[in-house]
N, C-alpha and C positions, 0 to 999 in steps of 0.2 A: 319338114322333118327335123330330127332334133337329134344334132350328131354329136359322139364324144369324142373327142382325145386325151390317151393318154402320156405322160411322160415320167421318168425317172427311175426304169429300172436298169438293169446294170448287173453288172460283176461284183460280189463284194467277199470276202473272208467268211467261216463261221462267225458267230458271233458279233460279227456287223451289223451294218445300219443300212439303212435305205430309207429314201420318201418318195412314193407316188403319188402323182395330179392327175385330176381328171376333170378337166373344162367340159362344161355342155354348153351347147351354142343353137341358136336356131329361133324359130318361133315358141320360147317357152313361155305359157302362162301360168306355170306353177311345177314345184318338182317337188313330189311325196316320198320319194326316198331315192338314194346312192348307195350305190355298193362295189364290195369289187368281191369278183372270186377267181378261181385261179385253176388251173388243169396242165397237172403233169401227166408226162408220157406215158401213156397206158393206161392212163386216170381216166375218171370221170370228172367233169367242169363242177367244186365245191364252192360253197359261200365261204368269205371271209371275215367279212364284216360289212354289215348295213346302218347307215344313221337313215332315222325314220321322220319326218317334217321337223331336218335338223337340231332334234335332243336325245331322242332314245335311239340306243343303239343297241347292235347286235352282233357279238361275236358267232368265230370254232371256237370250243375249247381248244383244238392246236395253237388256236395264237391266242389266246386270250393270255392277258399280261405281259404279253410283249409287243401285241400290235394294237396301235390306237387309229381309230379312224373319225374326224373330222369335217367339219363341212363349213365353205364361207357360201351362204344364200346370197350376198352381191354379184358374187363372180359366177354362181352357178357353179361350184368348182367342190372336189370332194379330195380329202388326202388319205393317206393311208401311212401312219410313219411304223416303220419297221423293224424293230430292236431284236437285239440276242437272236440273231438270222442263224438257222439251221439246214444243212442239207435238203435238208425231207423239205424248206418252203421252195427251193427249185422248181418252177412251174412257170408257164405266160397266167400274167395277172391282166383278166379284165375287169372293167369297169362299169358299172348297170346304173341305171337311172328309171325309173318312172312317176308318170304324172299328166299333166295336162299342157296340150300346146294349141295354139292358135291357128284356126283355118278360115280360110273365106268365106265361109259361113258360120264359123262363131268357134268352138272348142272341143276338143278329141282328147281322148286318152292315150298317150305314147310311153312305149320300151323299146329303151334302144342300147343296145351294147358298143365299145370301145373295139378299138383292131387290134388290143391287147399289148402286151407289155413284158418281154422275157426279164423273168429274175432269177440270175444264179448262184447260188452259194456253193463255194469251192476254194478249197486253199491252192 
């Protein structure tokens, strides 16, 4: 199985900053896209941003032009850096991956989500 962790969110000011990581670890024999989305209280769970076989990617227009999201294919690891942070991105940000992993008999298709990540914006 093909697990994620995520790390780095946090408390910050309007208008802050923040960076999340998200390691995949496991039998992976390939990762066709990362993403993260995020679900605030009363919400339903929205996309944020997807990078797709590491070049195209895909915002919200909420965050588009303040949020960039990234990916290093060595580490299996996806970033999310987070500029001019607003109230409204208040939410747990998780993390998604899918793609293909390794089984004792040859290879499967896996989605697997992160155990998420609270980010608050608040003065």
């Amino acid at each position: 199985q093909v697990q994620l962790v995520e790390s780095g969110g946090g408390l910050v000011q309007p208008g802050g900053s923040l960076r999340l990581s998200c390691a995949a670890s496991g039998s992976i024999y390939s990762i066709y896209t990362m993403g993260w989305y995020r679900q605030a209280p009363g919400k339903q769970r929205e996309l944020v941003a997807a990078i797709i076989s590491g070049s195209s990617t895909n915002y919200s227009d909420l965050v588009k032009g303040r949020f960039l999201i990234s990916r290093d294919n060595a580490k299996n690891t996806v970033y999310l850096q987070m500029n001019s942070l607003k109230p409204e991105d208040t939410a747990v940000y998780y993390c998604n991956a899918a793609g293909t992993e390794l089984t004792d008999t040859g290879r499967r298709t896996f989605g697997s989500w992160g155990q998420g990540t609270q980010v608050t914006i608040s003065s």
